[in-house]
N, C-alpha and C positions, 0 to 999 in steps of 0.2 A: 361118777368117775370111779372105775375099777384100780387098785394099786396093791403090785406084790412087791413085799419088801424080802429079800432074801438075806437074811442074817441079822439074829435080834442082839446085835452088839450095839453099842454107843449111837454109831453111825445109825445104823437101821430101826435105833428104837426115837434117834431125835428128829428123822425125816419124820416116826409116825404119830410123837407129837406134835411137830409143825402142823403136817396135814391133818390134825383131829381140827385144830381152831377154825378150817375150812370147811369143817362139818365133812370130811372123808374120813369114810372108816378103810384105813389097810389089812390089809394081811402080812403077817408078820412067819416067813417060816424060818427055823431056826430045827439047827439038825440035833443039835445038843438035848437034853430031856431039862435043860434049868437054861433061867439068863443070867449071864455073868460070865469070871475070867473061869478055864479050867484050872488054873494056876494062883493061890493065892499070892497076892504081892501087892508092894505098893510103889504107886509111879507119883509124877511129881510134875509141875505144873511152873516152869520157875519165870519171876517177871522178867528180865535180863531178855530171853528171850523172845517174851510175846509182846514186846511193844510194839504199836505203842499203845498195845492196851494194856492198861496198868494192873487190872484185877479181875482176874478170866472170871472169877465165882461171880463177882456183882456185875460182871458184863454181859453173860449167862442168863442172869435170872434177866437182867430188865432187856435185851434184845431180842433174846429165843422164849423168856415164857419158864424157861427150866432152871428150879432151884438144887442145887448142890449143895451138899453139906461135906465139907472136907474133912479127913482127920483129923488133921493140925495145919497149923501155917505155917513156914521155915523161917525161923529166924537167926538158925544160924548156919553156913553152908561152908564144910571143910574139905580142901583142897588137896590131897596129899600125891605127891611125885616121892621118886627114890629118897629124897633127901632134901623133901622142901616139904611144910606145911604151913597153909592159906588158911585164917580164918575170916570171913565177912560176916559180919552180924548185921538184920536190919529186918524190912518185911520184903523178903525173896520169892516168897511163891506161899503155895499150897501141896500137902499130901494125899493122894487121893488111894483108897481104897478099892484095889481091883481083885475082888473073889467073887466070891456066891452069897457072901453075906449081906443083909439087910443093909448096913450102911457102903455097902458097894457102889460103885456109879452105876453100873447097868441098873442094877434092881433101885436103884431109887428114882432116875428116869422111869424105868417098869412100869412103879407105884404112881408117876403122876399120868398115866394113861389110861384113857374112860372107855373109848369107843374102838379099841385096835383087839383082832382077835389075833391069837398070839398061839403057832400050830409047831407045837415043839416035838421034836423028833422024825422032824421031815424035811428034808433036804431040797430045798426047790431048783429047780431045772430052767433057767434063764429063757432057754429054746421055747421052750412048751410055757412058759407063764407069759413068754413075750405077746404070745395069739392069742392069749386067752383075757388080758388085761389090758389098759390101756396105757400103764405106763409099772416096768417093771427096775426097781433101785437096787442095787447088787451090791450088800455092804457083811460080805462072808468075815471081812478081817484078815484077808492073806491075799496075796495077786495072783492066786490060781484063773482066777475067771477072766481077769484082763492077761495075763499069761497067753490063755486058751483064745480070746479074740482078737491075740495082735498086738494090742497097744501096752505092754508091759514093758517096760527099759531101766533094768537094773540100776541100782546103781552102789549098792554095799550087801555082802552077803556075810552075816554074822551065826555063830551058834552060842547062846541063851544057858549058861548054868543059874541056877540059884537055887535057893533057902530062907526055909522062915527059920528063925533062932530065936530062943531064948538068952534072958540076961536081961542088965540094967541099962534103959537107952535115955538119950532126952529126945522126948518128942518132938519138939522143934528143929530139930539137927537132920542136914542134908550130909554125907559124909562119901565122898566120890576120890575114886584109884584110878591116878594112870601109872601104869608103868609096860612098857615093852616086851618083856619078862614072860610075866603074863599075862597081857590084856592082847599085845601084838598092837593092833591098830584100836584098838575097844577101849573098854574101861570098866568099873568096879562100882559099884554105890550099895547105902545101906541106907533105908529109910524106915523109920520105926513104924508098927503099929500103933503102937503104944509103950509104955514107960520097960514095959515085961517083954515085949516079942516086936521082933524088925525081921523087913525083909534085906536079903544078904545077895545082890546079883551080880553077877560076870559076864559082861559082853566080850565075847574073841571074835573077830576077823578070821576069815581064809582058814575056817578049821573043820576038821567032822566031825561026829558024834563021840567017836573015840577020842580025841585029841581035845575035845573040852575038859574030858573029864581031868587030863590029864595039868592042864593051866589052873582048873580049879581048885585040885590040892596043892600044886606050886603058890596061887597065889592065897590061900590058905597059914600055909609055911611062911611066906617070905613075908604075911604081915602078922604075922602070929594070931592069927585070929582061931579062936578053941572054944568057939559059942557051942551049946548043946543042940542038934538040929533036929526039928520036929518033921517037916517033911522036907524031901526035895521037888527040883524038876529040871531038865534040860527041854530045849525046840531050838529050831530055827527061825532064822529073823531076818527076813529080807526088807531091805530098804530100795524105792525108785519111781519113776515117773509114769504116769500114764499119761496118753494122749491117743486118742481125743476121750475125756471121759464121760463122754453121751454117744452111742448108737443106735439110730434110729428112736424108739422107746424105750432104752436102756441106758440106766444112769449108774455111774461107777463112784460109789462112797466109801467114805473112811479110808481102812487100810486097804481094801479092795480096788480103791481109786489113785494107791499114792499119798494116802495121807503122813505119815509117818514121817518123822524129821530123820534126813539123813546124819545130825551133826548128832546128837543124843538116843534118838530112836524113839521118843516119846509121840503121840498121835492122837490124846484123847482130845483134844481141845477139839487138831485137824477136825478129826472121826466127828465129833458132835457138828462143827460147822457145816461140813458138806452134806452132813445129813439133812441137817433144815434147809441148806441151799438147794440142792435135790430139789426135796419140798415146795419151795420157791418158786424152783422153776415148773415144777409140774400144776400148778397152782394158779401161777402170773406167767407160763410163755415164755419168761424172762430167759435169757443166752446162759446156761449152765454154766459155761465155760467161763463168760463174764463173773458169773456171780462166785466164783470160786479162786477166782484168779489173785486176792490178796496169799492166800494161801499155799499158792502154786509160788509165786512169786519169792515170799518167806522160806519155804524148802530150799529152793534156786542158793536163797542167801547163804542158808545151812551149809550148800552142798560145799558152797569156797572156803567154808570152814573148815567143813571134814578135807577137803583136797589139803589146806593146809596142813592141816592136824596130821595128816598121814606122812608128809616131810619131816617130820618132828620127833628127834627120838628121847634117852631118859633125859641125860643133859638138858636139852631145850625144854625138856619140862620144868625141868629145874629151875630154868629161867624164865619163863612164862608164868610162875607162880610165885617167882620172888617178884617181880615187875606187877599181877595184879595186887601183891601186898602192902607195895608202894600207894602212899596216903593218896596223893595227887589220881592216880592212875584209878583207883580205888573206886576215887571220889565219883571221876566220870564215868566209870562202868554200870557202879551200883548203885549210885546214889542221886543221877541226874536222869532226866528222861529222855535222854543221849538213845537212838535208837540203832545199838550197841552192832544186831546182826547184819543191818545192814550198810552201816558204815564199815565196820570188820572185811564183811565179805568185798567191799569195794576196795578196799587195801590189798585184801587176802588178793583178789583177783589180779590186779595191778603187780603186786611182786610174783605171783605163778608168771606172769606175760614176761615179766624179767629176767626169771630164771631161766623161763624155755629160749631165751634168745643168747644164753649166755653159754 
């Protein structure tokens, strides 16, 4: 069985571990000359979210076969609105390293791959590898290619500042901005490398290229933050659904499929799952669409978030973060296996139906 994988990100390199244990060798083409982020930084993996699996790394190794080695694990995750800060202490997640370094997620996926040849600096052509292979998975990391076939449906369009900095951090520590100000509809986090260097990023809403830069030193000022910066970067960052994500012989993965969470933006968990689901189905026959569908479903929950979240301005920050500070409320957020998004979203959803009738 012939299989091209176009884009050796997460997605595209964990369909071509799946299919190695099938004894298929893929082909992997990747436009870039390295695998990993262009961008160094670090994303974050946090439990709250992914229930009700409780430990994405130990869920990883013993379902898919792929060992992760994360930075650190979050142990403590701070809150901050205009004039409220949340601290939760406890085991909230993991930090994951996304560059071109060896303890990268790409490159350490990379590393446990035997039989995939891996054709860097080639841009493959969906059209043309469709005819020539029998089953081709399109996991680029952006929604151009489901864009281009139709099935792409926005649903949040953000622009992307950030920074690696130096300075004194704790490794453990999740540390997340809202505020209107600057964020608009978005938000702020800083996740450490390590004890010496963190990544520094700014999610905005509804802005261009020029107008980030412009929120970035606002929210620079307005949080006094005077880290020394080693490099930058800006992009864009589209959040949204695809449907159907299989045509014909074409499988639509990772960020390329919709993987992306519209309430945070985070995707790597996504991006890994559909890529072995991909896999799966080119393998077992199995309904793509079935096998991906916890997934789809999780975003959905996201999305009632983000709608609410966008009703919400500093004030209601304010109180949304004095409310998760409360012990009681605390307790069942973080501390039970309460599976937080999608009871949330079922609320969330329920008061949007109230308001629009009011």
């Amino acid at each position: 069985m012939k299989v091209a994988i176009i884009g050796g990100g997460l997605a595209g390199l964990a369909c071509a571990h799946e299919l190695e244990k099938h004894n298929i060798k893929p082909v992997v083409y990747e436009r870039n000359s390295y695998i990993g982020d262009q961008f160094s930084h670090v994303s974050a993996i946090l439990e709250i979210i992914g229930r009700p699996i409780k430990d994405h790394i130990t869920y990883m190794r013993q379902e898919f076969g792929i060992d992760i080695k994360p930075l650190n694990t979050i142990n403590n995750l701070t809150h901050l609105s205009p004039n409220k800060k949340t601290i939760i202490k406890g085991n909230l997640g993991y930090l994951l390293n996304r560059s071109k370094d060896s303890t990268a997620v790409a490159v350490q996926i990379l590393q446990q791959l035997k039989n995939t040849e891996i054709r860097l600096n080639e841009l493959g052509d969906y059209e043309s590898l469709s005819k020539n292979y029998d089953h081709v998975v399109v996991a680029t990391g952006n929604s151009s290619f489901a864009d281009e076939l139709g099935c792409w449906h926005i649903w949040l369009d953000t622009y992307v500042r950030g920074a690696t900095i130096a300075g004194n951090f704790d490794p453990n520590t999740l540390t997340a901005w809202v505020n209107r100000d600057f964020c608009k509809r978005g938000y702020a986090y800083l996740t450490p490398f390590s004890e010496k260097k963190a990544s520094l990023i700014l999610i905005t809403t509804d802005v261009t290229e020029k107008e980030i830069d412009h929120y970035w030193e606002l929210f620079l000022y307005t949080e006094n933050l005077k880290y020394p910066i080693i490099e930058e970067f800006k992009l864009s960052h589209r959040s949204g659904s695809v449907y159907p994500n299989k045509l014909g012989n074409i499988y639509l993965a990772g960020n390329a499929g919709g993987a992306i969470d519209p309430f945070l933006g985070f995707g790597q968990y996504n991006s890994i799952f559909t890529g072995v689901m991909a896999a799966r189905s080119i393998v077992n026959g199995e309904s793509y669409e079935d096998l991906i569908r916890p997934i789809i479903k999780r975003n959905l929950d996201m999305l009632q978030f983000r709608k609410a979240y966008d009703l919400v301005g500093n004030k209601g920050y304010d109180l949304l973060f004095s409310a998760i500070g409360m012990p009681g409320i605390k307790h069942l957020l973080y501390y039970t296996p309460i599976n937080a998004p999608r009871l949330g979203a079922a609320i969330f959803k329920r008061a949007l139906k109230l308001i629009g009738k009011q």
